[in-house]
C-alpha positions in Angstrom: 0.0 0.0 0.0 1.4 3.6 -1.1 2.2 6.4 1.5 -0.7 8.0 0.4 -3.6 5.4 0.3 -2.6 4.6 4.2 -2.6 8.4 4.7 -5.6 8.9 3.0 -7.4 5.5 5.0 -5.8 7.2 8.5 -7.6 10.5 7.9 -10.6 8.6 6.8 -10.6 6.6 9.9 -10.2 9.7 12.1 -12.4 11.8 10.1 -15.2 9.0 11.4 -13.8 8.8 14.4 -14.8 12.7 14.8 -18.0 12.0 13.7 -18.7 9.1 15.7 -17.5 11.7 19.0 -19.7 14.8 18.0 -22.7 12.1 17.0 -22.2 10.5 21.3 -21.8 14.4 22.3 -25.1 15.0 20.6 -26.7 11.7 21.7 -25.6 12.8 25.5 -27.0 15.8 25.0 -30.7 14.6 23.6 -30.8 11.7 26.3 -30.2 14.3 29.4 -32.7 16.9 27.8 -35.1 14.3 27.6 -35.0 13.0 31.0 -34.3 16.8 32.2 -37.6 17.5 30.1 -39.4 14.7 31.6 -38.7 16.0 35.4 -39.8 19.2 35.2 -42.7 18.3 33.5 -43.8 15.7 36.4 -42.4 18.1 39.2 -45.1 20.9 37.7 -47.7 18.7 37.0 -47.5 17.4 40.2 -47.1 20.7 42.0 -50.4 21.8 40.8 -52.5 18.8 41.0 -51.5 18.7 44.9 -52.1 22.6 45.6 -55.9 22.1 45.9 -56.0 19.8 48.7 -53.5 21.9 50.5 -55.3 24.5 52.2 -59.2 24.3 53.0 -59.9 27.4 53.4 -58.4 28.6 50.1 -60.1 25.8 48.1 -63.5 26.6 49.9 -63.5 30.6 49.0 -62.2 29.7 45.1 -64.1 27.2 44.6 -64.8 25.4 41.6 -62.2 27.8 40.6 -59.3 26.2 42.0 -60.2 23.2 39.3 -57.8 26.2 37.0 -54.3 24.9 38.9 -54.6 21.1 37.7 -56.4 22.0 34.5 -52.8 23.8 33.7 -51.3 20.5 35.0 -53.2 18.8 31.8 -52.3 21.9 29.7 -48.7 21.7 30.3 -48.8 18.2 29.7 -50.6 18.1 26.2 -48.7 21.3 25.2 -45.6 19.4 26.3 -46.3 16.0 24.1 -45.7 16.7 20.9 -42.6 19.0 21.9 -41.2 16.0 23.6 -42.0 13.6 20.6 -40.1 16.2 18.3 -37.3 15.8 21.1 -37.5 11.8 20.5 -37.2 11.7 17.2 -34.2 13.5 17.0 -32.4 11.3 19.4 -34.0 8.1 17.9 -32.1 9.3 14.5 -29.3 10.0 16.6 -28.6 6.8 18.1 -29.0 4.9 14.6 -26.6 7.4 13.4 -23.8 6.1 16.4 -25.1 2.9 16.3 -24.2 2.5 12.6 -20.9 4.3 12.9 -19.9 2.0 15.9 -20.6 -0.7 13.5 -18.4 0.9 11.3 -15.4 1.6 13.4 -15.8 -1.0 15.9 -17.6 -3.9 14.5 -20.4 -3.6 17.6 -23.5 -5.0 15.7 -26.8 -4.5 17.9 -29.9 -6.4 17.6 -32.2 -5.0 15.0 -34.7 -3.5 17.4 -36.6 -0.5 17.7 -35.5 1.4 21.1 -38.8 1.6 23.3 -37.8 4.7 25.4 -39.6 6.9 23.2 -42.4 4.9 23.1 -42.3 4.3 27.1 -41.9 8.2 27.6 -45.0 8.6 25.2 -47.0 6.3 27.1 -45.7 8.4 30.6 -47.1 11.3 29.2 -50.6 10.1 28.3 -50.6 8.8 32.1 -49.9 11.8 32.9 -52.6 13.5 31.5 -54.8 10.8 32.3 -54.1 11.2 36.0 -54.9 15.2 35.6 -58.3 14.5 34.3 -58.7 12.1 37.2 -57.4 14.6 39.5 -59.4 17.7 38.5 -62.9 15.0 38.4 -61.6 13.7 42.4 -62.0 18.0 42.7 -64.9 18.5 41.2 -67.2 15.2 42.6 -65.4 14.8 46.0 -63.0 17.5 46.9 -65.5 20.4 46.6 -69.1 19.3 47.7 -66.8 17.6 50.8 -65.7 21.4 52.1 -69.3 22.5 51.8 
């Protein structure tokens, strides 16, 4: 092999190996936004489906009113669904992106299978908002004719 076809495989090779760093950066990245994204989320929705019950006397001079705090609970989490499904995507195309250059550069094969963390964190969500409709009805039927 000539001087230059090895130089020209060695810069090949560590042009991918570049790639296959900034693709793991970026993967890193999406992975802890996600799960970052995913907290805050459950630490708001929480916050405000719990409020209500906190205080008596506050829930008995709002209301039916106070049914607004979990009702942006269920907001939050529809409004935050499809932002977080845009957010899976991208690291689903992401990690078939490393995945294929570890193949390349390191001869790691994985099992042809779709991940199910995106799918999993889907399904999270729609409990989510599930549990805020519960929540705001518990309110509504039991909370508030119970302070009366």
């Amino acid at each position: 092999m000539s001087n230059r076809a090895k130089s020209d495989q060695s810069s090949s090779e560590t042009t991918n190996l570049e790639k296959a760093k900034l693709i793991w950066d970026e993967y890193k990245y999406r992975h802890e936004h996600c799960w970052k994204l995913i907290f805050q989320i459950t630490a708001a929705v929480v916050a405000v489906a719990i409020i209500p019950f906190t205080n008596d006397e506050i829930a008995t001079s709002l209301g039916y009113w106070i049914v607004a705090l979990p009702a942006l609970g269920l907001a939050l989490t529809l409004f935050a669904l499809p932002r977080m499904s845009n957010e899976l995507d991208l690291l689903d195309k992401i990690r078939r992106r490393h995945r294929e250059l570890q193949a390349d550069l390191q001869d790691i094969i994985y099992e042809e299978r779709r991940s199910t963390f995106s799918r999993d964190v889907k399904l999270y969500f729609g409990a989510l908002a599930l549990l805020s409709v519960i929540d705001i009805l518990a309110i509504i039927l039991v909370w508030i004719p119970s302070l009366k």
